[in-house]
GUPARO-550995 format. One record per residue: residue number from 1; residue in three letters; x negated, y negated, z negated of N, C-alpha, C, O in turn. Coordinates in steps of 0.02 Angstrom, whole numbers, plus 50000, padded with zeros to 5 digits. Example, Ala and Ser with C-alpha at 12.3 -4.5 7.8 and 13.67 -1.06 7.14 Angstrom:
<vovexs>
<vovex 1 ALA <49340 50284 49610> <49385 50225 49610> <49340 50165 49610> <49288 50166 49577>>
<vovex 2 SER <49358 50112 49646> <49316 50053 49643> <49355 49998 49606> <49330 49943 49598>>
</vovexs>
This chain:
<vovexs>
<vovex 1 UNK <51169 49343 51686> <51145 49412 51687> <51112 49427 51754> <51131 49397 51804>>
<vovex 2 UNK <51069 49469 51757> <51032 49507 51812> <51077 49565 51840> <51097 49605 51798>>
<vovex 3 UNK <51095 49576 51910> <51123 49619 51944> <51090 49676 51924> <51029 49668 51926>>
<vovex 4 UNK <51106 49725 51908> <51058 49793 51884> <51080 49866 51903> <51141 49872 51908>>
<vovex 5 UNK <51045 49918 51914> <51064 49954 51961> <51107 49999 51934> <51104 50059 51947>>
<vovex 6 UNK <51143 49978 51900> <51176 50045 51859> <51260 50025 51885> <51279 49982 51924>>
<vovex 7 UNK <51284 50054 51862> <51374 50056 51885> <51395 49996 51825> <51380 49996 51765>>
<vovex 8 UNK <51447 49932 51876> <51475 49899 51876> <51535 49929 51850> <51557 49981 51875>>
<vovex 9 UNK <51570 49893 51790> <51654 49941 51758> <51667 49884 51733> <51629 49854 51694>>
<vovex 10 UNK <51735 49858 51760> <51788 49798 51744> <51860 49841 51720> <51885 49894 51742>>
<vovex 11 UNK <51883 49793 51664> <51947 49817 51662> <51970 49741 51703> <51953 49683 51711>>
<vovex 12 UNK <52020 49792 51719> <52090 49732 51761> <52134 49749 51756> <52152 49805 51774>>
<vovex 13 UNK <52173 49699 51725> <52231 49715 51674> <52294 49673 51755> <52285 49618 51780>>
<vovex 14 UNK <52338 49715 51769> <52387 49676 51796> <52420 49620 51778> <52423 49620 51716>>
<vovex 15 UNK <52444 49576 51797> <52503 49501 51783> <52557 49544 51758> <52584 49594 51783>>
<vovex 16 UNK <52567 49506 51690> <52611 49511 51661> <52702 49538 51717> <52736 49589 51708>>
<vovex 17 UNK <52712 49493 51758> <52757 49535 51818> <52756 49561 51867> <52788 49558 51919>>
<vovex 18 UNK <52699 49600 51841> <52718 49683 51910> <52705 49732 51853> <52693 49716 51795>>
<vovex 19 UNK <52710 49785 51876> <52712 49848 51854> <52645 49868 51837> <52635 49905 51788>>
<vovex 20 UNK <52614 49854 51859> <52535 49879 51883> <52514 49928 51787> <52528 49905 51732>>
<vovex 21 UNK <52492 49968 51796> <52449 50002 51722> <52379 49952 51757> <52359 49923 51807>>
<vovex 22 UNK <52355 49978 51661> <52276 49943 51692> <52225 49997 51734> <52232 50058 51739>>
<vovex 23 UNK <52184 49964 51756> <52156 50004 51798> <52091 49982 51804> <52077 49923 51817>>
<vovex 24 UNK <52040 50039 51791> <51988 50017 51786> <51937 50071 51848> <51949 50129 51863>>
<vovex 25 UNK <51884 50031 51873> <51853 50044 51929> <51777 50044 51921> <51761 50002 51879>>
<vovex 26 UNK <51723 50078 51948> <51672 50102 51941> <51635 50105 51999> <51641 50159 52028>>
<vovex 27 UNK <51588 50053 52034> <51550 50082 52108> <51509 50070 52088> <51496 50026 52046>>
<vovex 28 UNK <51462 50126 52127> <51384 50143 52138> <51356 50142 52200> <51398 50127 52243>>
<vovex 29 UNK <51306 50152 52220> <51283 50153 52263> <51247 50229 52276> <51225 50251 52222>>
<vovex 30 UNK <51232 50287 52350> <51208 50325 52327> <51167 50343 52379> <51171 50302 52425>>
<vovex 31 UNK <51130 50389 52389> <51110 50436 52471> <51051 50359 52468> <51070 50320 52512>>
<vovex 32 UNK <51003 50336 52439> <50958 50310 52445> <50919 50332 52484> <50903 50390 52471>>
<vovex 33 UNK <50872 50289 52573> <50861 50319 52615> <50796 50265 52624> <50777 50223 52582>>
<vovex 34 UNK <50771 50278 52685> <50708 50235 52704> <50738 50228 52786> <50692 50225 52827>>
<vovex 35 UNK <50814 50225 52818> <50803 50248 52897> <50822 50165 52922> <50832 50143 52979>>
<vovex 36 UNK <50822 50127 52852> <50826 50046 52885> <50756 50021 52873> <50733 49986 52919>>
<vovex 37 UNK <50716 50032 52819> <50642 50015 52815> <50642 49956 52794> <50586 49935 52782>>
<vovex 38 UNK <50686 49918 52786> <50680 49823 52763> <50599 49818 52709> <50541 49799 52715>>
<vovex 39 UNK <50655 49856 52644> <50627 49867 52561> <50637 49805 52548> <50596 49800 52502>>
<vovex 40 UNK <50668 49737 52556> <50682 49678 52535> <50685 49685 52457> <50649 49648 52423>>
<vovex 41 UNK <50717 49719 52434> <50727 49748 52334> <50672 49819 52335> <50686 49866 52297>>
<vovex 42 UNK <50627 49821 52368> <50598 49902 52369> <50616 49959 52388> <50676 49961 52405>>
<vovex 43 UNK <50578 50023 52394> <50612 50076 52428> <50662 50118 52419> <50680 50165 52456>>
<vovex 44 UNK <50692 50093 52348> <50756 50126 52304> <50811 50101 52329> <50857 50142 52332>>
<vovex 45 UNK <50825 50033 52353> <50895 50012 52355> <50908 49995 52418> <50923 49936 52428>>
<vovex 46 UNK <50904 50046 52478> <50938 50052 52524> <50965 50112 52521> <50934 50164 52510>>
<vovex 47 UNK <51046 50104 52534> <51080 50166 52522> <51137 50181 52606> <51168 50150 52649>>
<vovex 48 UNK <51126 50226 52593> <51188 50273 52633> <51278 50292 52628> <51330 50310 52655>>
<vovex 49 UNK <51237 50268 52567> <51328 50300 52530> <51351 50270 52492> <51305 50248 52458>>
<vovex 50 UNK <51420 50246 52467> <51443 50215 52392> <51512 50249 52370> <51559 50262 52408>>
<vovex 51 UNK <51512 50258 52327> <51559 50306 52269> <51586 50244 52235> <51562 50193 52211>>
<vovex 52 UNK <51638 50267 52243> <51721 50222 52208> <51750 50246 52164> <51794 50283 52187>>
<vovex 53 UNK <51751 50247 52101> <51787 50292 52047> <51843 50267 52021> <51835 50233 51971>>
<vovex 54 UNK <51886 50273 52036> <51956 50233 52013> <51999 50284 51962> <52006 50345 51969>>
<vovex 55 UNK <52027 50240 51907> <52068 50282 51862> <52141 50210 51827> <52134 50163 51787>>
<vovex 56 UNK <52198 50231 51862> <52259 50188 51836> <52291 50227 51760> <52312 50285 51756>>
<vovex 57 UNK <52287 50188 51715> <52317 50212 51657> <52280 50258 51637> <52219 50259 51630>>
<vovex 58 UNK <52343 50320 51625> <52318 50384 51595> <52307 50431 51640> <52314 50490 51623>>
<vovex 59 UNK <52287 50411 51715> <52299 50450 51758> <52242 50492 51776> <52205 50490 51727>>
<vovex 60 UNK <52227 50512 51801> <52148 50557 51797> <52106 50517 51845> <52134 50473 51877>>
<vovex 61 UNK <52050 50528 51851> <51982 50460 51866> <51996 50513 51957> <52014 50571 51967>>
<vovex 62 UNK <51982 50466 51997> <51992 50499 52073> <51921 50463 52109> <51909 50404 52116>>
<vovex 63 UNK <51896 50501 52120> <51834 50459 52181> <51838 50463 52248> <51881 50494 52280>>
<vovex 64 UNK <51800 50436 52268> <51810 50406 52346> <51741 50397 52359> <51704 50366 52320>>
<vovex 65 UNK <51717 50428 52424> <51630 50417 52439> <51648 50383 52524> <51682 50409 52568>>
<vovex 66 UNK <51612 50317 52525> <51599 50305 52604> <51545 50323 52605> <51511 50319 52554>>
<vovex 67 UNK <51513 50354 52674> <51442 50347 52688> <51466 50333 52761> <51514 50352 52795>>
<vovex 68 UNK <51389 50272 52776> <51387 50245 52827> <51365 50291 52883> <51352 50351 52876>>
<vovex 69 UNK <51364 50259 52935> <51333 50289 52986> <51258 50282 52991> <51233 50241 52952>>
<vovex 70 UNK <51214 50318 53035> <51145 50322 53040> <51118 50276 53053> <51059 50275 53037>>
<vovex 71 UNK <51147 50222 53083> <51106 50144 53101> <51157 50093 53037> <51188 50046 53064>>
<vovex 72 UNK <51161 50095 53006> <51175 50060 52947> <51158 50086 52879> <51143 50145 52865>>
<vovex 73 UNK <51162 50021 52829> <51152 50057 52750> <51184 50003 52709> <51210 49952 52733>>
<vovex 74 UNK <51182 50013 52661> <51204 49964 52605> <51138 49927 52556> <51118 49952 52504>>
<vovex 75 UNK <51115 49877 52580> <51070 49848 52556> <51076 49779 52491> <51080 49718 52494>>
<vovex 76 UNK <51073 49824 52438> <51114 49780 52384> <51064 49813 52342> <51020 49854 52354>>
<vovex 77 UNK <51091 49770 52265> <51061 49822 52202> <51122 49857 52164> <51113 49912 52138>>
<vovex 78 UNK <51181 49826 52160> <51260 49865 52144> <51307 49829 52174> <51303 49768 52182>>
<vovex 79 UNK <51362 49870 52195> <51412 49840 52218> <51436 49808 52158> <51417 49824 52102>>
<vovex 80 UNK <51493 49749 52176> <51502 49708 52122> <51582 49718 52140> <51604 49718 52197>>
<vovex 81 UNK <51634 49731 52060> <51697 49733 52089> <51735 49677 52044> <51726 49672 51983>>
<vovex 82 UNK <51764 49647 52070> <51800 49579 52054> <51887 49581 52093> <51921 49598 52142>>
<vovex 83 UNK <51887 49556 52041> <51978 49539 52084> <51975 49487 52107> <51962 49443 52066>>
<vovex 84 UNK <51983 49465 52169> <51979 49423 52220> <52053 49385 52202> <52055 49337 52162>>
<vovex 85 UNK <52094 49402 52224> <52172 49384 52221> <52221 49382 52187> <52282 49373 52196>>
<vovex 86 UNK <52156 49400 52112> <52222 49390 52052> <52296 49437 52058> <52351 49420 52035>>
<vovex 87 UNK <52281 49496 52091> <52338 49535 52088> <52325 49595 52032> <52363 49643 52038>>
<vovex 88 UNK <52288 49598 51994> <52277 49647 51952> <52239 49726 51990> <52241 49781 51962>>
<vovex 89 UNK <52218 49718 52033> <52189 49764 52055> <52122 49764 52125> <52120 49767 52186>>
<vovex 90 UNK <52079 49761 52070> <52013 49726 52130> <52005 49731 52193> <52047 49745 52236>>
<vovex 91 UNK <51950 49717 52199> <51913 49733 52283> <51847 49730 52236> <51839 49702 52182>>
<vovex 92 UNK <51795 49776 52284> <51730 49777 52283> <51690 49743 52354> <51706 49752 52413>>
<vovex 93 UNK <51623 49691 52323> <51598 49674 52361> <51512 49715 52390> <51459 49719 52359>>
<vovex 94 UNK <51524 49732 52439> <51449 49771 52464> <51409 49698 52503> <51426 49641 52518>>
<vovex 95 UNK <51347 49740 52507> <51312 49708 52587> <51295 49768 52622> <51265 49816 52599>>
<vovex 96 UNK <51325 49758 52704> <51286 49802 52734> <51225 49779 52787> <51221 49723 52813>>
<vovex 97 UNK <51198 49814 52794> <51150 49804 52837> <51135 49859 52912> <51130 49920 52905>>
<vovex 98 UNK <51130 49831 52968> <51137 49862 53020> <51071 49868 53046> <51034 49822 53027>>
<vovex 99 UNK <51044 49908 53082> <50978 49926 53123> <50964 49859 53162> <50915 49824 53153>>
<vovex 100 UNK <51011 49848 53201> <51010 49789 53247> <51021 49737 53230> <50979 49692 53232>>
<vovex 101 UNK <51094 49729 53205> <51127 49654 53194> <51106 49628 53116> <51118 49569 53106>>
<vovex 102 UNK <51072 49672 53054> <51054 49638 53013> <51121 49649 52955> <51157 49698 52952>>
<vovex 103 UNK <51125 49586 52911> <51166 49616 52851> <51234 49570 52861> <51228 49517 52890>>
<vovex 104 UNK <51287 49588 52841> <51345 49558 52814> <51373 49570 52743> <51356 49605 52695>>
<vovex 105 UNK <51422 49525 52755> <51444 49524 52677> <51517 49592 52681> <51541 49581 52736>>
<vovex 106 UNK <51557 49649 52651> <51611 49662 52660> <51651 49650 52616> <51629 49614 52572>>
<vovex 107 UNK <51699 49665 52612> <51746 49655 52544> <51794 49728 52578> <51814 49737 52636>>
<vovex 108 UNK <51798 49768 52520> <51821 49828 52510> <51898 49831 52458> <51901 49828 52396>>
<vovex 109 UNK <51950 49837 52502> <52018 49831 52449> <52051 49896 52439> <52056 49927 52492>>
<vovex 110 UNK <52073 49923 52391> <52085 49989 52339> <52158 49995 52400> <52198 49948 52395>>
<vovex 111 UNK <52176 50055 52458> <52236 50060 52439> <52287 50113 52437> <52311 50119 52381>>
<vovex 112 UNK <52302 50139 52466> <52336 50233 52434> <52316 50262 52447> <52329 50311 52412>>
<vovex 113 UNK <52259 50281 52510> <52219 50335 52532> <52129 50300 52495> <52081 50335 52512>>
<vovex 114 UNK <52112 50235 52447> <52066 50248 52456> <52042 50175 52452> <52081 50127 52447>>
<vovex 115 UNK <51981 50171 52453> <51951 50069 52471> <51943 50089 52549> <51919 50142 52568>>
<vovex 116 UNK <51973 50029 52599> <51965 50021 52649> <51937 49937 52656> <51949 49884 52627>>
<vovex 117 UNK <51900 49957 52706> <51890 49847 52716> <51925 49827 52718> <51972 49861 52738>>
<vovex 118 UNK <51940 49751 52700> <51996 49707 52686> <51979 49644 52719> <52021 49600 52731>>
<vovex 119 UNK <51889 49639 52740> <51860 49593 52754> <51791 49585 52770> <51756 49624 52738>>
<vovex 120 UNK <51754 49539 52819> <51701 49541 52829> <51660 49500 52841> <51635 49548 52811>>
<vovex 121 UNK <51627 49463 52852> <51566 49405 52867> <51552 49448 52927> <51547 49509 52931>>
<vovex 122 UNK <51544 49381 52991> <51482 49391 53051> <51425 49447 53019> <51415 49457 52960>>
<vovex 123 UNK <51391 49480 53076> <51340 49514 53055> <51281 49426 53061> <51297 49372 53086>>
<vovex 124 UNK <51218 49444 53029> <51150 49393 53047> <51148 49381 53102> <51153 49326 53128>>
<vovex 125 UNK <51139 49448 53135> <51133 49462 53232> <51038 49467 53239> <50999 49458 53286>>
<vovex 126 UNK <51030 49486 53168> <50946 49501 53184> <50939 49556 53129> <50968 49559 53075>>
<vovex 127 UNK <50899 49594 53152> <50834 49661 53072> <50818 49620 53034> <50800 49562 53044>>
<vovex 128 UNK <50826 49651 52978> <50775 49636 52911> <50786 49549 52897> <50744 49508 52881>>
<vovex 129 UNK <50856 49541 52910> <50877 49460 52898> <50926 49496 52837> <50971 49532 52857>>
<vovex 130 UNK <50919 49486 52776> <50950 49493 52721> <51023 49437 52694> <51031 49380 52715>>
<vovex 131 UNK <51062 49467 52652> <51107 49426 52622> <51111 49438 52543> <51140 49491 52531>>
<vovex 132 UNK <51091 49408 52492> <51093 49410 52432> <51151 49355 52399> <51161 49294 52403>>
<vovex 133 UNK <51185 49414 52363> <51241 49382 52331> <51234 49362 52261> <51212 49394 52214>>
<vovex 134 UNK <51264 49290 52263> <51244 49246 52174> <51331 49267 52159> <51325 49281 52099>>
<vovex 135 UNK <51384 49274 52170> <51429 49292 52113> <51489 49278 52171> <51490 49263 52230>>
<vovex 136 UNK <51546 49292 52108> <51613 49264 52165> <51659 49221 52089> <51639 49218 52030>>
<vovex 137 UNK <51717 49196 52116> <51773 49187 52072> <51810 49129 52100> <51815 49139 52161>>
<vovex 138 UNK <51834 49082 52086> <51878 49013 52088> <51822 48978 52060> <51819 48967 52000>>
<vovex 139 UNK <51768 48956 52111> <51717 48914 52115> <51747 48828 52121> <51707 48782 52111>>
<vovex 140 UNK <51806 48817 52133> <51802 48733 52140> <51878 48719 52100> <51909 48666 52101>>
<vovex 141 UNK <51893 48769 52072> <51965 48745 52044> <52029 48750 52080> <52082 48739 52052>>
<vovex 142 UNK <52024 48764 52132> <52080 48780 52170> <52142 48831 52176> <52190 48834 52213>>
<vovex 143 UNK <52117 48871 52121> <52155 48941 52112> <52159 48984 52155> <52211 49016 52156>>
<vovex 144 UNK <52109 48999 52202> <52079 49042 52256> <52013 49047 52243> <51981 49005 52211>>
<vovex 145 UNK <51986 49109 52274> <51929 49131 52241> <51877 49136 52290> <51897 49149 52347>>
<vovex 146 UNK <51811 49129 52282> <51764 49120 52353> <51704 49150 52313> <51693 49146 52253>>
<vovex 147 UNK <51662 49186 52368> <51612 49220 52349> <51525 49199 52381> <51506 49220 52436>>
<vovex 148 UNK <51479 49155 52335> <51425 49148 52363> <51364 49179 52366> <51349 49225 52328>>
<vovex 149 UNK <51334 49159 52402> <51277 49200 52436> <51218 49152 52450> <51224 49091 52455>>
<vovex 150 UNK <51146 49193 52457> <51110 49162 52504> <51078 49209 52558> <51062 49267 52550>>
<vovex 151 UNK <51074 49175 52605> <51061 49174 52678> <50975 49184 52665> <50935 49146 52637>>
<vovex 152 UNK <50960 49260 52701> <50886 49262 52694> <50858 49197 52638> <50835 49141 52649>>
<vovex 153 UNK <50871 49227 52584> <50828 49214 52515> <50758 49193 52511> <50738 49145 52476>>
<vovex 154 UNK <50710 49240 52557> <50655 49228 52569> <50616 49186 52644> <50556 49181 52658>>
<vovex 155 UNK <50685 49159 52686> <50660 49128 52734> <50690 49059 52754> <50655 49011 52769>>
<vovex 156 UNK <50746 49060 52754> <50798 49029 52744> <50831 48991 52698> <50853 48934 52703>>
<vovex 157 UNK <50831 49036 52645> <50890 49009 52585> <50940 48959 52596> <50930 48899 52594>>
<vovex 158 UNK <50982 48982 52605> <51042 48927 52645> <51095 48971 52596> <51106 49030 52585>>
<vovex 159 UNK <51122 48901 52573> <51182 48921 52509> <51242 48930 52573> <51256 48893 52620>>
<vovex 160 UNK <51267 48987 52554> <51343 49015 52601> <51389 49041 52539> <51380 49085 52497>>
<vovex 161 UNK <51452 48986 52555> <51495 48999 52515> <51565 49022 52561> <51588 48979 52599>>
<vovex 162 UNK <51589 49070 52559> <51629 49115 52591> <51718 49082 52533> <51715 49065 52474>>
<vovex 163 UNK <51767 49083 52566> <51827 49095 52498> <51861 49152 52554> <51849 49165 52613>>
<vovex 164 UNK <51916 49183 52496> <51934 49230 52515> <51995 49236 52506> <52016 49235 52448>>
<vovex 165 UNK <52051 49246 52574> <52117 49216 52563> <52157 49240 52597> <52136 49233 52655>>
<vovex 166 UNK <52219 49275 52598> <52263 49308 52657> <52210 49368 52676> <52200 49381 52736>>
<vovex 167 UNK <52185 49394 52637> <52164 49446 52643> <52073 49434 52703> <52039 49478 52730>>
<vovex 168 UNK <52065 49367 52700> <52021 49374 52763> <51940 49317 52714> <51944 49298 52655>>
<vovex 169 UNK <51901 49308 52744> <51854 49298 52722> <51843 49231 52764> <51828 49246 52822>>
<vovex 170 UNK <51845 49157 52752> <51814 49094 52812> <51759 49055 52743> <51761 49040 52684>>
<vovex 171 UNK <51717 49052 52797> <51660 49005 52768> <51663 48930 52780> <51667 48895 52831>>
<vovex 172 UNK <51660 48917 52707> <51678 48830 52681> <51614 48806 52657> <51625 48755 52625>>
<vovex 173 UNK <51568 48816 52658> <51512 48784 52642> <51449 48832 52673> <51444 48893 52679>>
<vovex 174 UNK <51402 48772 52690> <51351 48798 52728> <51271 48755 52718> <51259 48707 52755>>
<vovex 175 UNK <51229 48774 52674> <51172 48700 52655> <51126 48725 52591> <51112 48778 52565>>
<vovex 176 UNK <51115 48672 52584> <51062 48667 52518> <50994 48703 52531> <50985 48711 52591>>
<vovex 177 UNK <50933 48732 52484> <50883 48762 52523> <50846 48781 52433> <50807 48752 52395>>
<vovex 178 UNK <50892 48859 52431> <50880 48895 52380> <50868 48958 52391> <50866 48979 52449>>
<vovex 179 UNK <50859 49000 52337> <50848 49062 52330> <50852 49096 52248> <50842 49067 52195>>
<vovex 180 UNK <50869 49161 52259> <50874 49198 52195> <50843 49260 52201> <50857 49290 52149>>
<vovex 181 UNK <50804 49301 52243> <50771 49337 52225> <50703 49323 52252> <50697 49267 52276>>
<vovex 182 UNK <50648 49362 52254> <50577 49371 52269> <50576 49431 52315> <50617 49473 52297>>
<vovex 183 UNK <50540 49448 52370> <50533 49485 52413> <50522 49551 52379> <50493 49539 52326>>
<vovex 184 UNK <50534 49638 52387> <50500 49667 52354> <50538 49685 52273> <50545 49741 52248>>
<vovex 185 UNK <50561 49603 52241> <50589 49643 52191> <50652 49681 52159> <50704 49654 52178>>
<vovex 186 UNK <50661 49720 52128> <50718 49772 52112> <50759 49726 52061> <50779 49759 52013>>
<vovex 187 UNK <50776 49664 52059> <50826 49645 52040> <50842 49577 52066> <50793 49557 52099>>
<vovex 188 UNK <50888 49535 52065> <50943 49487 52105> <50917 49454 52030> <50907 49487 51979>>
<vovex 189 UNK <50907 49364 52039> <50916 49335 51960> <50974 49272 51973> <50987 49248 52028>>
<vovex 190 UNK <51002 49254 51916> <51050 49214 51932> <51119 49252 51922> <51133 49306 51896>>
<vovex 191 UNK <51169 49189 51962> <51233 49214 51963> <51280 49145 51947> <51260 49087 51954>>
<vovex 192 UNK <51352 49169 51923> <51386 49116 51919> <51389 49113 51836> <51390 49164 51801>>
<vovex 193 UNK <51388 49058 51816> <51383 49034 51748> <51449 49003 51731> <51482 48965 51767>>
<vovex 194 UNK <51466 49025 51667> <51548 48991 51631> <51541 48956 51582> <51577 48967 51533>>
<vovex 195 UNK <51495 48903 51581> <51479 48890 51507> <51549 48814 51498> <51552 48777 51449>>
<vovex 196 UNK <51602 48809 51565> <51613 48740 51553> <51692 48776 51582> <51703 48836 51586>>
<vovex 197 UNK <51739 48722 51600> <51794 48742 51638> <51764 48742 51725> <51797 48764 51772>>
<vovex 198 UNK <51697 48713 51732> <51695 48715 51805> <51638 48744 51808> <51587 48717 51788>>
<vovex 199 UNK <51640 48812 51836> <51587 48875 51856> <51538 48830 51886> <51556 48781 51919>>
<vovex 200 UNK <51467 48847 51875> <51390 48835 51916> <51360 48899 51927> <51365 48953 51897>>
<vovex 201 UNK <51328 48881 51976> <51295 48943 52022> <51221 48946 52010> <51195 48895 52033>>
<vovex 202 UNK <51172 48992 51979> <51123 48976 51932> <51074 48984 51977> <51096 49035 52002>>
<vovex 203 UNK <51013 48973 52014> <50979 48975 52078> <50911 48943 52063> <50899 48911 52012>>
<vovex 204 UNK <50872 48953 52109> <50793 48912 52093> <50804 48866 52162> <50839 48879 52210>>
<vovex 205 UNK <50762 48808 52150> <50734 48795 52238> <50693 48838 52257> <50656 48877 52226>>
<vovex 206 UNK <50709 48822 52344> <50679 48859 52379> <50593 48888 52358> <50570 48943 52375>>
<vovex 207 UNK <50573 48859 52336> <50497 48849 52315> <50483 48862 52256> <50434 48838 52228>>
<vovex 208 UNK <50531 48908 52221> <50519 48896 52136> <50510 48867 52084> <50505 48885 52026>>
<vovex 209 UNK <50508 48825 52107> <50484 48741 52063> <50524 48713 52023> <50511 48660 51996>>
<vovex 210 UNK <50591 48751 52013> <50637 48713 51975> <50701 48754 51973> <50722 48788 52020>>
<vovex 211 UNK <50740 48743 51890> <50776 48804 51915> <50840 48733 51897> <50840 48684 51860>>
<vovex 212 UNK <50903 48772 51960> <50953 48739 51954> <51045 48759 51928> <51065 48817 51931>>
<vovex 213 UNK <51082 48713 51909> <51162 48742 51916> <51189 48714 51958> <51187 48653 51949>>
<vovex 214 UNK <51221 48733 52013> <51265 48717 52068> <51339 48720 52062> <51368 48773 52050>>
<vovex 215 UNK <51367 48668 52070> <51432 48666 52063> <51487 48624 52128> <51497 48567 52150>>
<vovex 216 UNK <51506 48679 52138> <51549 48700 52199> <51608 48631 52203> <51653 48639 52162>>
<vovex 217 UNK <51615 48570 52243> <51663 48527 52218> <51750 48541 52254> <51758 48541 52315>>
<vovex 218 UNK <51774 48545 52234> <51829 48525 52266> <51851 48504 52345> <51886 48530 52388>>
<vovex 219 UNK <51803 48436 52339> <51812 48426 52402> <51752 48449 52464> <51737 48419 52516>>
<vovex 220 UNK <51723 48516 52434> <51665 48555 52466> <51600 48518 52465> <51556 48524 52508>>
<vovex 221 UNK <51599 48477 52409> <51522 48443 52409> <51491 48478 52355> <51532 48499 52315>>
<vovex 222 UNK <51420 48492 52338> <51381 48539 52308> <51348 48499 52263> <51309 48459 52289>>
<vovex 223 UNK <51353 48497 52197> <51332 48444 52139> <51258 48487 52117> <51260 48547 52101>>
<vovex 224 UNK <51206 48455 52119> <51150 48507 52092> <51131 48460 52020> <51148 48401 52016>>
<vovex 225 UNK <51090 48498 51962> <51061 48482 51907> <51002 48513 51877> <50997 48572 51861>>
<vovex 226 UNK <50972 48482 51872> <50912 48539 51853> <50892 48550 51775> <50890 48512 51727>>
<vovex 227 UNK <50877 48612 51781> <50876 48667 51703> <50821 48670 51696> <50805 48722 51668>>
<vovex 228 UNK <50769 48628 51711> <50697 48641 51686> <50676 48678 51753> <50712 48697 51799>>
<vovex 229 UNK <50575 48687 51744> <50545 48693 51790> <50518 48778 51791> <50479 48809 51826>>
<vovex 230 UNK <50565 48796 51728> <50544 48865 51713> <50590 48926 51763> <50649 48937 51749>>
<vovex 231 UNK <50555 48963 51822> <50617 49016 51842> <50612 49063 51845> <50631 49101 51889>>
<vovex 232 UNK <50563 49083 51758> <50575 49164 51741> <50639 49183 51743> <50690 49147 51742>>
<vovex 233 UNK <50632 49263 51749> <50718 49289 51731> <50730 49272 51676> <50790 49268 51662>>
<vovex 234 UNK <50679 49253 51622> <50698 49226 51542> <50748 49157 51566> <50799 49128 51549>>
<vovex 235 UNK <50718 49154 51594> <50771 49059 51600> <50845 49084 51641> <50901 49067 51622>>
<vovex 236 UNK <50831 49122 51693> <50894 49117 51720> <50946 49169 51680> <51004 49176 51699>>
<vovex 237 UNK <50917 49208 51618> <50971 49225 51603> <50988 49192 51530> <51041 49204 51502>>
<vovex 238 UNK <50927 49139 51497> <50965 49102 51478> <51024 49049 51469> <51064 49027 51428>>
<vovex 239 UNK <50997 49041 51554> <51043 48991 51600> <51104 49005 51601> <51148 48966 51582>>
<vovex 240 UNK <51116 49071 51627> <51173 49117 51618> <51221 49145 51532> <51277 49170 51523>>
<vovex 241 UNK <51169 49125 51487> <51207 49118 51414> <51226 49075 51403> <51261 49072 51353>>
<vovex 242 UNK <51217 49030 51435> <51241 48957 51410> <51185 48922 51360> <51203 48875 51324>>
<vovex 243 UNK <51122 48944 51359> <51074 48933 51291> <51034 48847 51333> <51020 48802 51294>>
<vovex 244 UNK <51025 48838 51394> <51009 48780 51423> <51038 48758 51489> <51021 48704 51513>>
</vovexs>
């Protein structure tokens, strides 16, 4: 599937031993601004603000708004919320982006007053150096969960695979020379694919020339295969059905 700008809604059902009701969660993005100027996705999806809508059980839906400060924004197309830790109650992943230092990755964890950070990636340490996220989950089988990315998409493309553990964020993989979006456009293509017991990461080369599945190994080595030379969004979200 294509990242799309509308609100992200997971149910997450707690482990069978805790208490937890289910609880389902809702982020957006909001306060769309021009005071970072990138437009890496265009002039719509730099934001100011993100809204957290949380509702446990039968309990009534409660929101929560961060807005950043004046030299930062949230440079994404939706926040993405995933349960990181298998405790029945997510975290949401943003990107922010800073005036100066450029973008990081955060990870945002739900907790009695609210989502507070839980976690963070280095900033770039440069402007208009972007971070585009291909998906998260238990990428190598390990029963811990890691979230990848690429590293300026349009200059760079350097596959960064982050896992996420004790509450903190260390980067285990660092390479390859891909990309998933196009400068300019309003959607992210790709993502992580389930068509097998071992997740692939759906991506073009750097150059468009070929679209690929990446699979995250175990012992941190990066298996590539290629899906044909086609890397419309038709392909990558076929790629993503499991149809090739």
């Amino acid at each position: 599937m294509r990242w799309a700008a509308a609100d992200l809604a997971f149910w997450l059902v707690a482990a069978a031993q805790t208490a937890c009701a289910d609880t389902r969660v809702t982020a957006r993005y909001a306060a769309p601004t021009d005071r970072y100027g990138h437009f890496a996705l265009g002039r719509a999806h730099e934001f100011g603000a993100l809204f957290v809508t949380v509702r446990r059980g039968a309990d009534p839906r409660v929101t929560y708004k961060i807005a950043l400060p004046p030299d930062m924004v949230f440079e994404d197309i939706a926040p993405r919320v995933v349960d990181l830790d298998a405790d029945g109650v997510p975290e949401i992943l943003v990107i922010q982006s800073h005036r100066q230092f450029g973008s990081r990755l955060v990870v945002l964890q739900l907790a009695g007053g609210g989502p507070v950070q839980s976690a963070a990636s280095p900033f770039v340490g440069a402007p208009n150096h972007w971070l585009s996220v291909i998906g998260a989950g238990d990428l190598d089988g390990d029963g811990r969960s890691e979230i990848a990315l690429i590293d300026a998409p349009h200059r760079l493309g350097q596959l960064v695979i982050y896992r996420y553990a004790d509450g903190g964020l260390r980067e285990v993989l660092r390479g390859q020379h891909v990309t998933n979006h196009r400068f300019g456009a309003d959607q992210i293509l790709g993502g992580v694919q389930r068509c097998s017991p071992s997740p692939e990461m759906i991506v073009a080369r750097f150059d468009w020339s070929e679209l690929l599945a990446l699979r995250f190994g175990a012992e941190g080595a990066i298996a590539a295969r290629s899906l044909g030379r086609d890397t419309s969004p038709a392909a990558f979200d076929a790629a993503l059905a499991c149809r090739i």
